[in-house]
N, C-alpha and C positions, 0 to 999 in steps of 0.2 A: 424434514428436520434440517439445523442448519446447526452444524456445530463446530463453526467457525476456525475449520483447520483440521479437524479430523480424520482419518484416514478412513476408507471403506469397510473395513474392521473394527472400529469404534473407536479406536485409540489416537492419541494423536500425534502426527507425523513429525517425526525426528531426524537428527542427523548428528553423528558421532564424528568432531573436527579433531583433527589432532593439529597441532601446532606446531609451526618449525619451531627450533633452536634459536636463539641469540647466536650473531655472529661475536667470533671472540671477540672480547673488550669493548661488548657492549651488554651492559647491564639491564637497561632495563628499552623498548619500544613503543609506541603509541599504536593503535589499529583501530582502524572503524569499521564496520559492518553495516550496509544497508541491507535490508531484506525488505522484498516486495513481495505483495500478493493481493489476490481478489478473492472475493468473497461474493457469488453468488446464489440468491437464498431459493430454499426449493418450490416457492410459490411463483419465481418468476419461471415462465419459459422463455430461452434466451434461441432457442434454435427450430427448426421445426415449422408446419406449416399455421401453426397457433402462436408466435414468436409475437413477442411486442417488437411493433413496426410505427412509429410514427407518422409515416404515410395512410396509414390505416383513419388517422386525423383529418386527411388535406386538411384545409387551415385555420380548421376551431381548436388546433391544440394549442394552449394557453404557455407552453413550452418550447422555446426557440433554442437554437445552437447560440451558444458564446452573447448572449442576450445587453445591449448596453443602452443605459439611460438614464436619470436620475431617481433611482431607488426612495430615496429617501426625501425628494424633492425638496432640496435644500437649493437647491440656484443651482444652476448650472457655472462650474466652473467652482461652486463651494463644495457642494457635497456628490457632483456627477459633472460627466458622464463617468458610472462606475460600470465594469465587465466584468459581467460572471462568466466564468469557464464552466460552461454546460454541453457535451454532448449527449445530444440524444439517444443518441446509440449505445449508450453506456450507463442509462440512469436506472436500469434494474444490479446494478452490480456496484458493489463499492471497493476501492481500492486502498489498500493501507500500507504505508511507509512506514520504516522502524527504522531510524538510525542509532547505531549503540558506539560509542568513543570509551575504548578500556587501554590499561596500560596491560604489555605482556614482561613481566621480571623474568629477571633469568632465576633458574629453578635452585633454591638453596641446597648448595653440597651436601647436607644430610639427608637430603630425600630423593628417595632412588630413583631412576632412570626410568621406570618399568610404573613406576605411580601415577 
């Protein structure tokens, strides 16, 4: 099963951030957050003596590292030489980037400290 981030318990995996403070006399801050991660699905074997290996190919794999040529054979110089970023070592596994841009306000006086 692949549930895409879930913890071995079935739930899925969290993390409780607390926030600094605003330095005085400053209202409000900007922050970004990247979060990276991979995803692994359970039909590949990534490890092990059964491991997808490439070499397992020598060289009818139809799959090259970082592969460049005119894809779309538009002329060369019009629409190539174009380069895919392909490694092979990586292609049972997908990796996902999340960047988030939020503003942090400083906490309005009526609301407590402990909220």
């Amino acid at each position: 099963d692949n549930h895409h981030g879930n913890g071995l318990d079935g739930y899925a995996h969290n993390y409780n951030w607390t926030l600094p403070g605003l330095p005085e006399g400053v209202d409000q801050s900007t922050c970004v957050l990247r979060l990276r991660y991979n995803i692994s699905t359970a039909e590949y074997v990534g490890w092990g003596l059964d491991a997808v290996d490439s070499r397992y190919n020598d060289d009818r794999s139809p799959v090259r590292n970082n592969p460049e040529k005119d894809f779309v054979k538009g002329g060369e110089g019009r629409t190539g030489p174009l380069r895919l970023a392909i490694n092979t070592a990586q292609t049972g596994r997908t990796f996902e980037d999340r960047t988030h841009k939020f503003k942090i306000l400083r906490r309005p006086a009526e609301v407590a400290d402990d909220t």
